[in-house]
C-alpha positions in Angstrom: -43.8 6.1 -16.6 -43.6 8.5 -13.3 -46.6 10.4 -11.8 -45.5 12.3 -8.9 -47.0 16.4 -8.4 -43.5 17.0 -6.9 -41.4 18.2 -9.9 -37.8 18.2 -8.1 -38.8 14.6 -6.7 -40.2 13.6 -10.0 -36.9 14.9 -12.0 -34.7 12.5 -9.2 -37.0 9.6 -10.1 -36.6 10.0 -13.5 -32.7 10.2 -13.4 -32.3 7.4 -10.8 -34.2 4.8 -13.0 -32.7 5.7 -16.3 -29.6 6.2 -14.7 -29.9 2.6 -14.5 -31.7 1.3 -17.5 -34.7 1.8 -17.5 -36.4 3.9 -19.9 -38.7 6.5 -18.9 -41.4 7.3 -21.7 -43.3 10.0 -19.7 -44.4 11.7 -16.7 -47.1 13.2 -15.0 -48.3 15.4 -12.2 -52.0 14.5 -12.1 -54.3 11.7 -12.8 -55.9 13.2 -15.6 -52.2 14.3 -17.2 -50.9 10.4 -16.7 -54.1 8.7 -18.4 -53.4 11.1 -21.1 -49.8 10.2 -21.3 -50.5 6.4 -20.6 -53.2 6.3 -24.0 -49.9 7.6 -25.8 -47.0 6.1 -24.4 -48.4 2.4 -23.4 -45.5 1.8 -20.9 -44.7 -1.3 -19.2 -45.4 0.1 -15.9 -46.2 3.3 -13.8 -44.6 4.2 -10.8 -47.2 6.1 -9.0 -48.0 8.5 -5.7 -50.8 8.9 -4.2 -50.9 12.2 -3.8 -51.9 14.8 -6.5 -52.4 17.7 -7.9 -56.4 17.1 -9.1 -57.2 13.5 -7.3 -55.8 10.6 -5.4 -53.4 7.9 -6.8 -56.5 5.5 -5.3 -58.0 7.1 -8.5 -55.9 6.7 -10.9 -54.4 2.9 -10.2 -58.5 2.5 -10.2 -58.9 3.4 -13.5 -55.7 2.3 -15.1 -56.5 -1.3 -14.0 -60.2 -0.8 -15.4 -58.2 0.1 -18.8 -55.3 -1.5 -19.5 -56.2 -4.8 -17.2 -53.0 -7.0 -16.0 -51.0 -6.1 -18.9 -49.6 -3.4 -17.0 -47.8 -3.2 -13.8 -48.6 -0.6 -11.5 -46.6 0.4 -8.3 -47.0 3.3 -5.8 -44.4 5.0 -4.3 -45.4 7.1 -1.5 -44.5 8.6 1.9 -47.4 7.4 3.3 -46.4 3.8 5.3 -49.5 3.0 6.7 -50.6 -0.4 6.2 -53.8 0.6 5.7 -53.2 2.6 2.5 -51.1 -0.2 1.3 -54.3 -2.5 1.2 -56.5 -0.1 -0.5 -53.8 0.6 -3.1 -53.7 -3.6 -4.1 -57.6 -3.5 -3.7 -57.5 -1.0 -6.3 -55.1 -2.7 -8.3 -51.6 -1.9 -7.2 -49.1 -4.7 -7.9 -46.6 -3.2 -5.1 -46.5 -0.4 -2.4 -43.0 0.9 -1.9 -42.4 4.3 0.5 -40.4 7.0 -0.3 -37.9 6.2 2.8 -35.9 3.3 1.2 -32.3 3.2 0.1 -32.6 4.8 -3.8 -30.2 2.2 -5.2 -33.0 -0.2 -3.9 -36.1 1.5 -6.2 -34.9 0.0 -9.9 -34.4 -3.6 -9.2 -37.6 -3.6 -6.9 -39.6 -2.2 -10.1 -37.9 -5.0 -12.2 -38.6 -7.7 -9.8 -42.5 -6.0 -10.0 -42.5 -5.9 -13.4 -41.3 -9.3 -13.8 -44.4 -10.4 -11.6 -42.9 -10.5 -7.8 -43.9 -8.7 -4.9 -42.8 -5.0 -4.5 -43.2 -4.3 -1.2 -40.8 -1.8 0.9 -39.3 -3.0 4.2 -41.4 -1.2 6.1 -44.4 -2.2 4.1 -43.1 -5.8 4.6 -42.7 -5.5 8.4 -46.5 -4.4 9.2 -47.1 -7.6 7.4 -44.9 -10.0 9.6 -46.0 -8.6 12.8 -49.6 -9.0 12.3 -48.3 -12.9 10.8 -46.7 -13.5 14.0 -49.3 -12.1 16.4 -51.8 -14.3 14.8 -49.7 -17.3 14.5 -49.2 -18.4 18.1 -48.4 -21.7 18.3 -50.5 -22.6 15.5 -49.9 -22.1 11.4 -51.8 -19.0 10.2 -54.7 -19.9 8.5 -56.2 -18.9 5.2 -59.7 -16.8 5.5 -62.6 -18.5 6.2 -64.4 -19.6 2.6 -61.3 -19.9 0.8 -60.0 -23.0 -0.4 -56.9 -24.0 2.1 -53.6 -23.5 1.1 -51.5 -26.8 1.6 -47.8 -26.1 4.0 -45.7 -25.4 1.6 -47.9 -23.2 -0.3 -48.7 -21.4 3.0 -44.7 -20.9 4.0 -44.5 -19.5 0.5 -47.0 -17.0 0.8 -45.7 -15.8 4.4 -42.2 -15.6 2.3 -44.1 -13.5 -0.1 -45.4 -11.2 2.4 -42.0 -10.6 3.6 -40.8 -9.3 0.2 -39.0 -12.1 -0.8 -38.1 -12.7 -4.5 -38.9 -15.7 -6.4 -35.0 -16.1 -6.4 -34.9 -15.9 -2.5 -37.4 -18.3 -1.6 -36.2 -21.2 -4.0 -32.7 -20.4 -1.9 -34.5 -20.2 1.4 -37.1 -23.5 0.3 -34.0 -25.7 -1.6 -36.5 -25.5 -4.8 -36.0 -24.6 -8.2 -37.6 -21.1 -9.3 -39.7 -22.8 -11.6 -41.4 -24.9 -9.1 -41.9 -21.7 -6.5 -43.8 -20.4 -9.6 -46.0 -23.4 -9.8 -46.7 -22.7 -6.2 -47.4 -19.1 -6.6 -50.0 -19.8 -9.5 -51.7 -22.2 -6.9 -51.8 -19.8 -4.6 -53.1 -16.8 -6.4 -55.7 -19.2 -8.1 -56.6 -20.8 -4.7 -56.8 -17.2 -2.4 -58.8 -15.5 -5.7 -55.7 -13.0 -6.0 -54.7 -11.5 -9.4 -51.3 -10.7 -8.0 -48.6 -11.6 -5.3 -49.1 -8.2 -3.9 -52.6 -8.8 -3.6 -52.4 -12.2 -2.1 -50.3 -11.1 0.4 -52.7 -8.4 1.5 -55.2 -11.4 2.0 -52.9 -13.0 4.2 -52.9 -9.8 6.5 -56.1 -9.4 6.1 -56.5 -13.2 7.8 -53.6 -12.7 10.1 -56.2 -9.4 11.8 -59.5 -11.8 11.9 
């Protein structure tokens, strides 16, 4: 499902992601319009802005969650690419935060890689992630935040791979693992740094990279 209040952008989404295989089962223009349509339709995942006609896309990821749990992926796609925003949005639930400014051939794999439990984060997203990784890195690993349990090496390289947008794929390339035992890793993680999701345990890590 797409929920966007801009009907000529919303029409493009919509023909862009069936265009290439993914069915659509509704749209939406408002929050109280896409719970409706969500109650009825039940999709796999919504694609959602932030900004709309009668509230805030804060709102609705906010009460979809509350709803319909983690059996539903839930991604924004926005204009807004402030870092900022992107934390609230996994706070509230969001299990990516892409912006409007990437490639479009990029936006359907990314929301099957999402739906398929990675990390959908845009480059830009991504990038405000790495910096603040770097600038608190120094010559020293980053460290996990202070109370949580600690994260061992490899679990830690993992997670800064995961902040960069990398797909489970990628980082058993990157690593020389097999996929299944990057997964292994990622369920360690998320169960060690409290995080329902990879988007959300790489918003910890920023959020530890800024202390």
């Amino acid at each position: 499902m797409v929920v966007d209040d801009h009907p000529l952008f919303l029409r493009g989404v919509v023909s862009l992601l069936e265009g290439n295989g993914l069915a659509v089962v509704g749209t939406a223009r408002g929050v109280h319009e896409a719970l409706a349509v969500v109650a009825t339709t039940r999709p796999d995942a919504v694609l959602l802005d932030l900004h709309m006609e009668d509230g805030s896309g804060h709102e609705l990821l906010r009460r979809l969650r509350d709803r319909h749990g983690e059996g539903m992926t839930l991604v924004v796609l926005t204009v807004a690419n402030d870092p900022h925003q992107m934390l609230a949005a996994v706070k509230n639930g969001a299990d990516g935060y892409l912006t409007k400014d990437q490639p479009p051939e990029q936006l359907p794999r990314t929301l099957r890689g999402a739906i398929a439990g990675e990390a959908a984060l845009s480059r830009t997203m991504a990038a405000h992630l790495l910096r603040d990784v770097r600038a608190a890195q120094g010559s020293a690993a980053v460290r996990p935040p202070t109370g949580r349990a600690r994260l061992t090496p490899r679990q830690l390289e993992i997670l800064q791979l995961i902040a960069s947008g990398s797909t489970t794929r990628d980082i058993a390339d990157r690593l020389y693992l097999s996929p299944e035992t990057v997964r292994w890793h990622v369920k360690a993680i998320l169960r060690k740094l409290g995080a329902r999701t990879r988007a959300e345990a790489a918003s910890v890590l920023h959020q530890a990279a800024s202390v």
